[in-house]
N, C-alpha and C positions, 0 to 999 in steps of 0.2 A: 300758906300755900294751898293754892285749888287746885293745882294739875303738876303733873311732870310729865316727864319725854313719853312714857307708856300714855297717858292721858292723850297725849298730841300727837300720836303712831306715831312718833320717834321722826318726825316731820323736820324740827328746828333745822336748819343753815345757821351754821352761827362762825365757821371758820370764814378770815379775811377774800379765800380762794373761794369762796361758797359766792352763790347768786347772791347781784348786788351787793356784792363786800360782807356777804353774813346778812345781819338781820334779825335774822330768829324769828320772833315774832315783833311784825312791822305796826301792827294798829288791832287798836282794840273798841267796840262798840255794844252799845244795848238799843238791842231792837225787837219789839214783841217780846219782851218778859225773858227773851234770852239774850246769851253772849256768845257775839261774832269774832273770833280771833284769828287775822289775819297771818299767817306764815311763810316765810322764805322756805324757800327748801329743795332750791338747786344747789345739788355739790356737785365736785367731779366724777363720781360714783356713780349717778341719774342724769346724765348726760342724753338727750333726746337725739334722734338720727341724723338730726341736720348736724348736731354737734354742741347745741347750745345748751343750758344747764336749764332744768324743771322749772316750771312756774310755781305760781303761788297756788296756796291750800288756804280753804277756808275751816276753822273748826268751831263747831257749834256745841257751848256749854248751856247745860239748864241745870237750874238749883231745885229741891225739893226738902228742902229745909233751912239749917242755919249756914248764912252764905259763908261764913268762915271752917266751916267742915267741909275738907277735902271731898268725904265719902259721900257729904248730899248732891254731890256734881254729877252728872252723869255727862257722856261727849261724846259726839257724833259728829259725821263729816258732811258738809253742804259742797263742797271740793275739795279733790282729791282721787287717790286712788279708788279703782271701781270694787277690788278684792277688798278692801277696807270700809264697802258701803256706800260711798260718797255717790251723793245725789247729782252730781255733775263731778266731770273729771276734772282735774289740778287745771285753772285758768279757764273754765266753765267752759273750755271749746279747745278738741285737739287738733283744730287745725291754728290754732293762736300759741306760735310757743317762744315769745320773747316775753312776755309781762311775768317778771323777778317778784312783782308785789301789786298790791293794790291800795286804794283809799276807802274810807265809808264813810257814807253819810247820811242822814233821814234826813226825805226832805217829802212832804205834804203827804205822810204815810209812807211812802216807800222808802227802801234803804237803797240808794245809789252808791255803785264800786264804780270806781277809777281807775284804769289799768297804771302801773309804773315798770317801762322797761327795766330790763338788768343794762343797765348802761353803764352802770360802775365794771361790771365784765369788759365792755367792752372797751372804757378807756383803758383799760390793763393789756389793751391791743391787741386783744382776743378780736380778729376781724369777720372772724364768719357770726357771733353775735352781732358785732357793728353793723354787718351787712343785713341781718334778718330783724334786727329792731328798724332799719331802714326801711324796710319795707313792708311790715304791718303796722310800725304807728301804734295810737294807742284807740283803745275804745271806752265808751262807757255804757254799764248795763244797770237795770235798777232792778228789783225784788221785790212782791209784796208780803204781805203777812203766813202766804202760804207759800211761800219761795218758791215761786212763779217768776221766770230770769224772762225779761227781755232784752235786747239790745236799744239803746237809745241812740248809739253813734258806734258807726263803725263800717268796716265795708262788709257786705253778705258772706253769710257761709253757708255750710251744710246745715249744721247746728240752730244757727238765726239768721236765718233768710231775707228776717223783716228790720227794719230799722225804723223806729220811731220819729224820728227827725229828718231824715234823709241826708245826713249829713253820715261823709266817710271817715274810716281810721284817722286819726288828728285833728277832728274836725276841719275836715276839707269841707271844701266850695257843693253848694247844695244851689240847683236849681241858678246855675251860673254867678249867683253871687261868692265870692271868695269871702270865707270866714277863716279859719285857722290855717296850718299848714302840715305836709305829711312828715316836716320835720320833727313836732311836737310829740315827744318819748318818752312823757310823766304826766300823771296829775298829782302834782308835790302834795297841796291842800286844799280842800274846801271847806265852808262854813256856810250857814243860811244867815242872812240878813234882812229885815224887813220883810221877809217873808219871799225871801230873791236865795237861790240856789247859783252861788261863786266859785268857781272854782280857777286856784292858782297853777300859772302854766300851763291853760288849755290851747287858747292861741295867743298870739303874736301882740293883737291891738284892740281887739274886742272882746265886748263883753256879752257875754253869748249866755247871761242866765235867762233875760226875759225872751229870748229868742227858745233857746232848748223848753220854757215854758207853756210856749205859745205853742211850738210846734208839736210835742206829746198830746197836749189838749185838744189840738185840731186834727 
């Protein structure tokens, strides 16, 4: 064991009623010499004003010895609560509050997050979730080495004004072409392939790696 509940500010969702059906901790990753661990951590208890349940928390472990001693971990929050330190708040933007969880993945140095709504809430007929994942959709943001957060897709905020791609929440239509749709309420999974950033359940019919590559770069 490298952490318990104290290590992860007592963050875990892990009841069935909890965001996206529990969770706990949803994905785990190594990026730049440390570890990213993604957490549920909507329950009924943190209930946000519109009425939906907390978003996701990122928690960042770093080793300084042998990685099988608890005591060489030290942990820190990249998202999350602001009284807890966290370098950005629980889902990197308070005005984003349907994303239950996220994905990771490195991809040509950066780590890229995937939003994934709590839509397990909402099939449980919780409608005012159904209705607010409806209407932010999902975004994706990528990370460098100095967790530096842009948005790559998504519609503008306060927070990220700027969008990489020009493409909106669910990867919507950019520039009159129709790419994905504002139905689209996960990124289940991604993987690199040939040097191609894929991701499952982004849209509908296309395949929007070499597109989101093209578009970052230019």
């Amino acid at each position: 064991m490298i952490a318990d509940m104290n290590d992860l500010f007592n963050y875990p969702a892990y009841h069935r009623n909890d965001v996206n059906g529990g969770g706990g901790i949803y994905q785990v990753i190594e990026y730049s010499g440390a570890l990213y661990v993604v957490i549920c951590t909507g329950t009924p208890e943190t209930k946000n004003e519109s009425g939906t349940l907390q978003t996701f928390a990122i928690v960042k472990g770093v080793c300084n010895g042998d990685v099988t001693d608890k005591d060489a971990w030290s942990w820190s929050l990249l998202a999350g609560d602001k009284e807890d330190e966290a370098k950005y708040p629980f889902g990197f933007d308070e005005e984003r509050i349907s994303a239950g969880a996220c994905t990771l993945q490195e991809y040509d140095g950066y780590l890229y997050i995937g939003e994934y709504n709590d839509v397990s809430s909402a099939l449980r007929k919780d409608f005012t979730t159904q209705a607010t994942n409806l209407e932010q959709s999902i975004n994706l943001y990528r990370m460098d080495a100095d967790e530096h957060i842009e948005k790559v897709v998504g519609d503008p905020t306060e927070a990220f004004p700027t969008i990489l791609t020009g493409l909106g929440s669910g990867y919507t239509s950019s520039n009159g072409e129709k790419l994905g749709t504002h139905m689209n309420q996960y990124t289940w999974q991604t993987t690199v392939y040939n040097d191609k950033f894929f991701g499952r359940q982004l849209t509908e019919t296309e395949d929007i790696a070499a597109q989101l590559k093209n578009s970052v770069q230019n």
